[in-house]
N, C-alpha and C positions, 0 to 999 in steps of 0.2 A: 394082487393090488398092493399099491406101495403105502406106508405106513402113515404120511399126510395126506392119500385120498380117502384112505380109511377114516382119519381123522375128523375130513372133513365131511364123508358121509354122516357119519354119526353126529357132527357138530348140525347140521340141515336136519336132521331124525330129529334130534333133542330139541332144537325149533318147534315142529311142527307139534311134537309131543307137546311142549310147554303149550300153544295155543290152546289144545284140548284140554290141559289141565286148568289151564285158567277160565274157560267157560264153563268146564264142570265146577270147580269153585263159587263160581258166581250165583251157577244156578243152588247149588246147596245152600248157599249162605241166606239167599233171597227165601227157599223151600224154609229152609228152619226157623228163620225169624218169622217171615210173615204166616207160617204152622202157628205160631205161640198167640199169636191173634185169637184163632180160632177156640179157644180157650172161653172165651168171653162174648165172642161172637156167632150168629149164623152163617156158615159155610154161603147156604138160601140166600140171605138176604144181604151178604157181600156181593154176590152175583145177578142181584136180581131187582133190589132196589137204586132208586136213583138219587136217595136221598143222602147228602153226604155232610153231616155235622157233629165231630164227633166231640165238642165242646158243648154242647147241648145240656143246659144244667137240666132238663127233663128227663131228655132221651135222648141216646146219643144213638147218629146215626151213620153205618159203615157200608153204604150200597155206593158201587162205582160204575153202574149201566151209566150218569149222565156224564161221567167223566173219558168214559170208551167210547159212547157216542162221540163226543165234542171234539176226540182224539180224532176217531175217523171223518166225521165233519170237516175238521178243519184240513184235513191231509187230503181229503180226495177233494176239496175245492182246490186247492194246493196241484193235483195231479190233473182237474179240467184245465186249470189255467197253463202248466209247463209240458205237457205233452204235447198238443197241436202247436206252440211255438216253438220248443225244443227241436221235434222231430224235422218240424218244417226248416227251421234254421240251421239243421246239420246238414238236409237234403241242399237246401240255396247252396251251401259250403261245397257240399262233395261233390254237387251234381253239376253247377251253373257259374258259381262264384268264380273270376279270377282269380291269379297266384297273387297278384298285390291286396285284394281284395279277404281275400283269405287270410293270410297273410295279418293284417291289419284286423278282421272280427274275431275271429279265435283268441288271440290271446286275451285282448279284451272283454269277452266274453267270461273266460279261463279264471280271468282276476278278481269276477264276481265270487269266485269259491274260497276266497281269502280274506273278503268281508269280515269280520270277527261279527259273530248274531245281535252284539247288544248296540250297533251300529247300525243294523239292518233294524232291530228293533225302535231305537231310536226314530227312523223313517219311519214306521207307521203310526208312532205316538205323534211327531209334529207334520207331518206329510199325510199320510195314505189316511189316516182316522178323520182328520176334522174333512178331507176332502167326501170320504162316505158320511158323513153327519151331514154335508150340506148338499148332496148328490139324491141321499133316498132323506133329509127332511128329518133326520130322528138327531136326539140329543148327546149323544157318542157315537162317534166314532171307533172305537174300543170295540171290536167282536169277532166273528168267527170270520167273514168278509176278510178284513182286515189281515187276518192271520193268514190265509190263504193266500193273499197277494203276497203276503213278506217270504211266505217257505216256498212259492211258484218261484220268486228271486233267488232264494240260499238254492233251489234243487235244480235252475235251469241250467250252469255248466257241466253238471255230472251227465244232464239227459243230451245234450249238444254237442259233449266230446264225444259219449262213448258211442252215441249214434252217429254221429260222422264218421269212428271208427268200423261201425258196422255197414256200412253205406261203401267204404272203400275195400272191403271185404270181399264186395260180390263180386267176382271177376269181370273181367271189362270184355273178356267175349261174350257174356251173356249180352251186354247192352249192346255192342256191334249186333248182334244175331237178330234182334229185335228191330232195332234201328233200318239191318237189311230188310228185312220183313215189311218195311212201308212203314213202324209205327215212328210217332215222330219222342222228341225229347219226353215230353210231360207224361205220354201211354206207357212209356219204357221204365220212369219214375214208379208207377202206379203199378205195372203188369208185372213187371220183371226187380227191378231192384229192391225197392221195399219189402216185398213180401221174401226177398233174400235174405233180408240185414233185418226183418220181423226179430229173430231169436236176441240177435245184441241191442237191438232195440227195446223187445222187453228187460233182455237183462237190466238196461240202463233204468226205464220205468223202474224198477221195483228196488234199485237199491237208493233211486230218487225219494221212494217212498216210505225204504226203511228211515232215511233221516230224517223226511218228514212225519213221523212219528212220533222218533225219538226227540224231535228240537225243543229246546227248555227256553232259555234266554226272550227268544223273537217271544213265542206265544202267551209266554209270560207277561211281557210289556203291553202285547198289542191285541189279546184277547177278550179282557176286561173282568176275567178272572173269579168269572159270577156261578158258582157249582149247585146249577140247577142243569135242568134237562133243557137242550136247545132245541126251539121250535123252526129257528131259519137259519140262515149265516148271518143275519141281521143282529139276531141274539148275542149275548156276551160269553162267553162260553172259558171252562177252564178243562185242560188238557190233564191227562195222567201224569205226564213228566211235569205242570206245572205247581199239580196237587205236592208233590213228592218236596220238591223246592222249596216251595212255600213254608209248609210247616214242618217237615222234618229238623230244619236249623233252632225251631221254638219248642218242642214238645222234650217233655223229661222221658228221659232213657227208661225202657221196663214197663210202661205202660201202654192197654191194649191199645191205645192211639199209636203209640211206636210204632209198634209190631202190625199195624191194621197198614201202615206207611209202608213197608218192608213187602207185605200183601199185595198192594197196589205196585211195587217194583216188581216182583213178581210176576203178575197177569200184566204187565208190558212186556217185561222179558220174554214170555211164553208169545204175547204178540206179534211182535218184533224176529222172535224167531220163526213162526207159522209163516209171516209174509216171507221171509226170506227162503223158506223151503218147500212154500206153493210154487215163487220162482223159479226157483231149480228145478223142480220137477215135470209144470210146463216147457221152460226151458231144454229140457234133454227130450220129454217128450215132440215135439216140435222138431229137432234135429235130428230124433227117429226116422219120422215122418219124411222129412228132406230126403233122408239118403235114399 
């Protein structure tokens, strides 16, 4: 091997090394601060209550059950609304849609991922909010509703690329084979392609849903930012990434509110990573399966 492929092997190694150094990083840094919580805190009752006030000149409270609920509340409202449009809108594309036609929605579609969030949040505070206050009759618009619509918008081009990418996927003899067979367009959608392009399909779900997790800015604006325990989507609800936001920029360094912040970055972290390598793991499992 000549001494610039060498080079450049090792220059791609040391890349991929760095990635891994820099997640182990993250995760230490997140493990040892928000550890120093626990000092002051119950382990118990970080995980278990819902009550989160930790200015409380009483009793300060450091439970984050209503802040992981409101997380997943709001991401899986987020995942009913972009899944059945996404999916359906990559199939119209791959399957039905003209070259002009195509052409013309994709990139369009594409440009919604360049939104910057505090724009998209914007639309739910003057848009999407007062239209739900006057829709179901209540006095905000600001909730979990809301947030859901705004992260189905930030997550639909990731689920509409990367499922039209998996939709072009499935070999075009399969749908001839089928098609010869008597069945018409829509049975060959249903029988044969989709449950083809199933695996890049979920992939796209799920890294749709890692961002909907992790989104700060939109659910910030458009959630209403109320850290109680949500009863509907109706409710106001504040997310983990919102908690983190909010008061980490106000709270003095060293105290167990800091380090209870650090905590809470933390059990997202670990979140965020569990969704990501549930995915992978259905994911290969399922391509087992296939072969």
């Amino acid at each position: 091997m000549r001494r610039s492929e060498r080079l450049i092997e090792w220059a791609l190694a040391a890349s991929a090394y760095a990635s891994i150094f820099v997640l182990a990083g993250i995760f230490i840094l997140l493990l040892w601060q928000g550890a120093q919580a626990f000092k002051e805190i119950s382990i118990f009752e970080f995980v278990t209550s819902a009550r989160w006030d930790p200015t409380s000149p009483e009793k300060a409270g450091y439970g984050i059950i209503s802040m992981v609920f409101s997380t997943f509340l709001v991401s899986l409202g987020a995942m009913i609304i972009t899944i059945p449009l996404g999916v359906g809108v990559a199939a119209y594309l791959s399957e039905f849609a003209d070259y002009r036609v195509r052409e013309l929605l994709k990139p369009a579609i594409e440009v919604l991922a360049s939104v910057p969030s505090v724009v998209v949040g914007f639309l739910g505070v003057a848009v999407i909010g007062p239209w739900i206050a006057r829709t179901f009759n209540i006095p905000n618009g600001l909730n979990a509703l809301n947030g859901s619509i705004l992260l189905s918008v930030m997550c639909l081009p990731t689920v509409v690329s990367l499922s039209e990418d998996a939709f072009r996927a499935v070999p075009q003899e399969y749908r001839q084979g089928s098609l010869a067979l008597g069945a018409n367009s829509w049975e060959t959608l249903i029988g044969v392609t989709l449950p083809g392009a199933a695996p890049g399909i979920l992939a796209a779900v799920m890294l749709s849903l890692g961002r909907a997790i992790g989104e700060t800015m939109t659910v910030l604006m458009a959630c209403g930012n109320a850290p109680a325990f949500p009863t509907d989507f109706l409710a106001a609800v504040r997310t983990m990434t919102a908690t983190i936001a909010i008061e980490l920029g106000e709270v003095p360094q060293g105290t167990t509110h800091f380090y209870a912040l650090f905590a809470v970055g933390f059990a997202l972290f670990i979140l965020s990573f569990a969704v990501n390598l549930v995915a992978d793991y259905v994911l290969h499992r399922y391509q087992g399966r296939r072969r």
